[in-house]
C-alpha positions as a Markdown table, in Angstrom:
| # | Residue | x | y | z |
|---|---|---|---|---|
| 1 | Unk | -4.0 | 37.9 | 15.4 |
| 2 | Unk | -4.0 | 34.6 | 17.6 |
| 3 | Unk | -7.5 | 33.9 | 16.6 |
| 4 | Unk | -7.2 | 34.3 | 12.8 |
| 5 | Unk | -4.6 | 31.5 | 13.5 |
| 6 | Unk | -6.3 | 29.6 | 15.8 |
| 7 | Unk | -9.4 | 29.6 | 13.0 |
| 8 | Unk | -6.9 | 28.9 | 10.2 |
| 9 | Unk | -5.5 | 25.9 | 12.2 |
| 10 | Unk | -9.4 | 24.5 | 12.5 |
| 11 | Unk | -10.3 | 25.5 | 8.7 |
| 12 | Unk | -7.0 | 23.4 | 8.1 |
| 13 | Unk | -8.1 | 20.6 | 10.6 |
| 14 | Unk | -11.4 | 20.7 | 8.6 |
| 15 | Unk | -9.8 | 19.9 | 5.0 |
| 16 | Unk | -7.3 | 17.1 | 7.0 |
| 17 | Unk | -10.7 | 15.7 | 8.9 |
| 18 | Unk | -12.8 | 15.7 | 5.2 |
| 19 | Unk | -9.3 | 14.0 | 3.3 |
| 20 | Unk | -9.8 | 10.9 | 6.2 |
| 21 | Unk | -13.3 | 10.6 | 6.4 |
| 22 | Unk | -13.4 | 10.3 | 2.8 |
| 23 | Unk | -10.8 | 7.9 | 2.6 |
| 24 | Unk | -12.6 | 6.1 | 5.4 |
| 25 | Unk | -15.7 | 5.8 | 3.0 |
| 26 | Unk | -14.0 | 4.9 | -0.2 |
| 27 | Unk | -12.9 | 1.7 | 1.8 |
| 28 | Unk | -16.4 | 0.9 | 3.5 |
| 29 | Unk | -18.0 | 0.9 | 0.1 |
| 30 | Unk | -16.7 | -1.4 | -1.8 |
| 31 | Unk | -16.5 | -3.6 | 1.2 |
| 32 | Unk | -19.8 | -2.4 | 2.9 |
| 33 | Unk | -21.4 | -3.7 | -1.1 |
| 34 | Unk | -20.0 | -7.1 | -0.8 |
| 35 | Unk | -21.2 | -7.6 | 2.8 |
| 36 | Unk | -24.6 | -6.4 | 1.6 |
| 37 | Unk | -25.0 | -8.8 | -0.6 |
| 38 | Unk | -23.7 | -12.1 | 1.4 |
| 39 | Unk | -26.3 | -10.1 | 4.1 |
| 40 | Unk | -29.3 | -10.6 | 2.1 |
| 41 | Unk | -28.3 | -14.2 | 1.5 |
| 42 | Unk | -27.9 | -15.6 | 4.5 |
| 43 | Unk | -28.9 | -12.7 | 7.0 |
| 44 | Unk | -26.6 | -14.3 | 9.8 |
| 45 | Unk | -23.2 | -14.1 | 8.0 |
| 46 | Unk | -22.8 | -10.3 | 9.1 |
| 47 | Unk | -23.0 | -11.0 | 13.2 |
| 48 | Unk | -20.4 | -8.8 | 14.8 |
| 49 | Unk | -18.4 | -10.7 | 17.6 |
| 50 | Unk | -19.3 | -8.9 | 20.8 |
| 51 | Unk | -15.7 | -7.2 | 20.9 |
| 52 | Unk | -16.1 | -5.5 | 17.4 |
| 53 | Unk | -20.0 | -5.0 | 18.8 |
| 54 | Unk | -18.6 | -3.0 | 21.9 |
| 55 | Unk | -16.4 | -1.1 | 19.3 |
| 56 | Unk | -19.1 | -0.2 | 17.6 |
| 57 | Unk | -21.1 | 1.6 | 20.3 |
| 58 | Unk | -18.3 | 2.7 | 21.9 |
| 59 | Unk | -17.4 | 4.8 | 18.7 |
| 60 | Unk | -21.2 | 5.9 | 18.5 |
| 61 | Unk | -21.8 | 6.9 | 22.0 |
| 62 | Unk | -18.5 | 9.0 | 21.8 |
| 63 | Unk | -20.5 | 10.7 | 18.7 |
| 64 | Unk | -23.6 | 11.4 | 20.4 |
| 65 | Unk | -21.9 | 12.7 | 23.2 |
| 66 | Unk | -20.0 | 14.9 | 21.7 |
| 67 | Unk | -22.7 | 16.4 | 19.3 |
| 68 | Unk | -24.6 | 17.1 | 22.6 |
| 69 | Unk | -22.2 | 18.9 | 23.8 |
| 70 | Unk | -20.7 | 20.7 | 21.4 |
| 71 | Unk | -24.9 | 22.0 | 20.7 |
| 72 | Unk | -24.9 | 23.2 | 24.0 |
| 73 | Unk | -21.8 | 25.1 | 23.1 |
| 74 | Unk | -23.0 | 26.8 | 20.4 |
| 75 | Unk | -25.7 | 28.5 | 21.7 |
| 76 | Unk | -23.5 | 29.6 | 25.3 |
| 77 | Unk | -19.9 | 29.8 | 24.3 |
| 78 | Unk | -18.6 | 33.3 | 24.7 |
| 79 | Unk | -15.7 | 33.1 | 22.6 |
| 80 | Unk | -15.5 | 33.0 | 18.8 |
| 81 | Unk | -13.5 | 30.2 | 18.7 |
| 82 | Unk | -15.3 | 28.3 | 20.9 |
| 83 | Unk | -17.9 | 28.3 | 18.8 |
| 84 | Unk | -15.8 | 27.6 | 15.8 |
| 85 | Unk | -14.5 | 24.6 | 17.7 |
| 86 | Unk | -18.3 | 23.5 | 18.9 |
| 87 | Unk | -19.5 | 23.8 | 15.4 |
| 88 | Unk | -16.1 | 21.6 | 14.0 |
| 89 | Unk | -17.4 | 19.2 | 16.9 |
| 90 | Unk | -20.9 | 18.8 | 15.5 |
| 91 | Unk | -19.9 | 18.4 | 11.8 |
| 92 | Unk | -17.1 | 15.8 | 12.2 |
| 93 | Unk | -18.9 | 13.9 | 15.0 |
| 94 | Unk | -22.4 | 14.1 | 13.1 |
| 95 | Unk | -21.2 | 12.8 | 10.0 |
| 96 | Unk | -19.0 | 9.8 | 11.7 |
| 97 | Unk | -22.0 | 9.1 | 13.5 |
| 98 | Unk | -23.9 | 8.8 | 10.4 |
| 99 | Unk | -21.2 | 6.4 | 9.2 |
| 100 | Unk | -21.1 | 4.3 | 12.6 |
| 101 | Unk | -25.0 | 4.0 | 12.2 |
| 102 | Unk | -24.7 | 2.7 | 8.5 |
| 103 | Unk | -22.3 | -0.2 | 9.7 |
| 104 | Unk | -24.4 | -0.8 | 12.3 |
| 105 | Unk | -27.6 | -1.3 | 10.4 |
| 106 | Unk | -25.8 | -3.1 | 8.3 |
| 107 | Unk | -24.5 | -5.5 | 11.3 |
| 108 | Unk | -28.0 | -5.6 | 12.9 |
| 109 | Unk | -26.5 | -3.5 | 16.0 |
| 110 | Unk | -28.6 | -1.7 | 18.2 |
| 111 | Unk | -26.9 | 1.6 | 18.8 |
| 112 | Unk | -27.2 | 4.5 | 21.6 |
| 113 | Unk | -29.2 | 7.3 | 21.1 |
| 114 | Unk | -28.8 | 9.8 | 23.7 |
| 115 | Unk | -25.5 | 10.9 | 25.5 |
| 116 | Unk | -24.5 | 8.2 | 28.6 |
| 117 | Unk | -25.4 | 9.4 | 32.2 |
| 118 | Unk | -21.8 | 11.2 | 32.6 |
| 119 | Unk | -22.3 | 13.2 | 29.9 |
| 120 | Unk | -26.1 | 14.1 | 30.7 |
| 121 | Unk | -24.5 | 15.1 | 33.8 |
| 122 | Unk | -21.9 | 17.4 | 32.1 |
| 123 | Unk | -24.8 | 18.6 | 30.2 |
| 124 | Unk | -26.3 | 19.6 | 33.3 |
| 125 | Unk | -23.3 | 21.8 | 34.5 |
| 126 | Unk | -22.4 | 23.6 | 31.3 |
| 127 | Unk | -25.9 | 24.7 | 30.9 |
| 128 | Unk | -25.7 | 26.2 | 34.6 |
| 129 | Unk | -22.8 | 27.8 | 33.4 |
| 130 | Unk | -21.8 | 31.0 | 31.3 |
| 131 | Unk | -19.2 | 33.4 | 29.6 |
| 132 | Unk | -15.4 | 32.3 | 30.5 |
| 133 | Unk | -16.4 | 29.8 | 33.0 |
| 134 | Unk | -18.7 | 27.9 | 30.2 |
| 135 | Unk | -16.1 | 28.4 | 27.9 |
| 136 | Unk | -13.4 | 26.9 | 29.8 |
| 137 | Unk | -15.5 | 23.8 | 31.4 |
| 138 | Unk | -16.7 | 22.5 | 27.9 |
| 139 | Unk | -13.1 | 22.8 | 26.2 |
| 140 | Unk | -11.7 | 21.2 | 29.6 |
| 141 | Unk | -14.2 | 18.2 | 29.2 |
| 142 | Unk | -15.9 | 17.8 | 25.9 |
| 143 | Unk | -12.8 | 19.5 | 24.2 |
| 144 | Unk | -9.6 | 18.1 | 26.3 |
| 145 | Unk | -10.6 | 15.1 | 28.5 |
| 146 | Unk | -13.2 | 13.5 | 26.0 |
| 147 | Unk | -10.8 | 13.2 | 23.3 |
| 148 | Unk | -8.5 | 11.5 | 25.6 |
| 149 | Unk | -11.0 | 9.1 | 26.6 |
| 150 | Unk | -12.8 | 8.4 | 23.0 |
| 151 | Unk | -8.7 | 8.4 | 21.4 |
| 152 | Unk | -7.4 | 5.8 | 23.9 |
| 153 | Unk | -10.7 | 3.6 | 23.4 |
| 154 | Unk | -10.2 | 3.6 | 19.9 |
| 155 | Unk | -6.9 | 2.5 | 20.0 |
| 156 | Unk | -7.6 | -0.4 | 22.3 |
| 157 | Unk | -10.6 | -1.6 | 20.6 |
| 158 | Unk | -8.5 | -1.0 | 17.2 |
| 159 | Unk | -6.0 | -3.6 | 18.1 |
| 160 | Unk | -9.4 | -6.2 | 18.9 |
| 161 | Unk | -11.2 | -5.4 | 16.1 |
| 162 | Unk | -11.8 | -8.1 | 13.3 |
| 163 | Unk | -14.4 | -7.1 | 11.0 |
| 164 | Unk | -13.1 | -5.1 | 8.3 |
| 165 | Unk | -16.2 | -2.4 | 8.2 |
| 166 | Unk | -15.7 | -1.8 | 11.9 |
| 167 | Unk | -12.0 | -1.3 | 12.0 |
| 168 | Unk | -12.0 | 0.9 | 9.0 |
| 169 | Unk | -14.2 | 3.3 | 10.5 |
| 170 | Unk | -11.8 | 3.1 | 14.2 |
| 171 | Unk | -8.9 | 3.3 | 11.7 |
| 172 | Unk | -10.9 | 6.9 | 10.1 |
| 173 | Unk | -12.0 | 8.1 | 13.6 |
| 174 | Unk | -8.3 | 7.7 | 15.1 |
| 175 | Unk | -6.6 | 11.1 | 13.6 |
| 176 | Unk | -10.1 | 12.7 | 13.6 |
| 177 | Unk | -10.1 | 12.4 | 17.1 |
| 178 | Unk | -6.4 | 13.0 | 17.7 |
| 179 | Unk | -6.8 | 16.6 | 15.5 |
| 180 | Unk | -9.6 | 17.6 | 17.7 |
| 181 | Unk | -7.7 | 16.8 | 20.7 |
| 182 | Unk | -4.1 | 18.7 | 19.3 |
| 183 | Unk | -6.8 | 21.8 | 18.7 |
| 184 | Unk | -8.7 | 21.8 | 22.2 |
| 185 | Unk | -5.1 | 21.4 | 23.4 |
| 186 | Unk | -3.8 | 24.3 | 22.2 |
| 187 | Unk | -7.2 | 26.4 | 23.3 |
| 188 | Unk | -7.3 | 25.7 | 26.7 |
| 189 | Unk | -3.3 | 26.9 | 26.8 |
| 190 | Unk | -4.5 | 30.3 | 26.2 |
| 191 | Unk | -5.0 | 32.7 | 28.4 |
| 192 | Unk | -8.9 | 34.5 | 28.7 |
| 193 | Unk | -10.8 | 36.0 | 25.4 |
| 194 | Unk | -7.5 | 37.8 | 24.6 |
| 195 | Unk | -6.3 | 34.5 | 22.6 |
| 196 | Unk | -2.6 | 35.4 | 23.3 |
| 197 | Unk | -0.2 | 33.1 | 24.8 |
């Protein structure tokens, strides 16, 4: 019974997640066109200062990381919603990736393309691990203490951040990330495979 809620509460999360990141490209667009254009004229206009530039990659790198390890879920987690959360984690994050990439082609910023050296690390671990123990160590990390990391990053560089195509996508990624982080919350309360509190 608890994990027919627990998957509703994603499936929900799902539909709020699409509503923002929609939003969040209705606004690049028609300010993403405009920039395009003063782009090809000048080529220099669209320099990111290196605040909005750090912003940038900070909001990729969270991506790529946690696409890794949410992969690395899917193919060890034990527990159906684990997975269900893992496979959440690679569609929201992919596509906001795809989204951070755009700006930043459009910027001329040089992104990351693999996860940092903590999270190759973590990688390391969770694929020593199985069953429960996997289980709880990626929802602990990539689920719980990620999301606290990436959310509180956003909201710093947010208050920085002067371009408008870079804040609207920390503005999308903000209750993206905050949703992901309620959900893991609430996983890592409950008790074994039994999904019961």
């Amino acid at each position: 019974m608890q994990k027919r809620k627990t998957l509703k509460a994603l499936l929900a999360v799902s539909a709020v997640a699409a509503m923002f990141c929609t939003v969040g490209v209705q606004a690049q667009t028609s300010s993403s066109a405009a920039q395009s254009s003063a782009v090809g004229q000048t080529g220099s206009m669209a320099k990111l200062d290196s605040g909005d530039e750090k912003a940038l990659k900070d909001m990729a790198q969270a991506n790529i990381n946690e696409v890794a390890a949410a992969k690395i879920a899917l193919s060890k987690a034990e527990s159906s919603e684990v997975k269900a959360f893992a496979q959440k984690m690679v569609d929201d994050h992919g596509a906001a990736l795809t989204k951070v990439q755009a700006v930043a082609q459009q910027k001329g910023v040089t992104l990351p393309t693999e996860p940092d050296a903590m999270h190759k690390a973590m990688a390391d671990k969770l694929e020593k691990e199985s069953g429960d123990a996997f289980d709880k160590m990626y929802m602990e990390n990539a689920g719980t203490k990620d999301h606290q990391m990436v959310l509180s990053k956003l909201q710093s560089d947010a208050k920085n951040i002067k371009d408008p195509d870079v804040k609207a996508l920390a503005d999308a990624h903000t209750p993206v990330v905050e949703q992901h982080l309620k959900s893991a919350q609430q996983m890592t309360m409950q008790p074994g495979k039994a999904g019961s509190k």
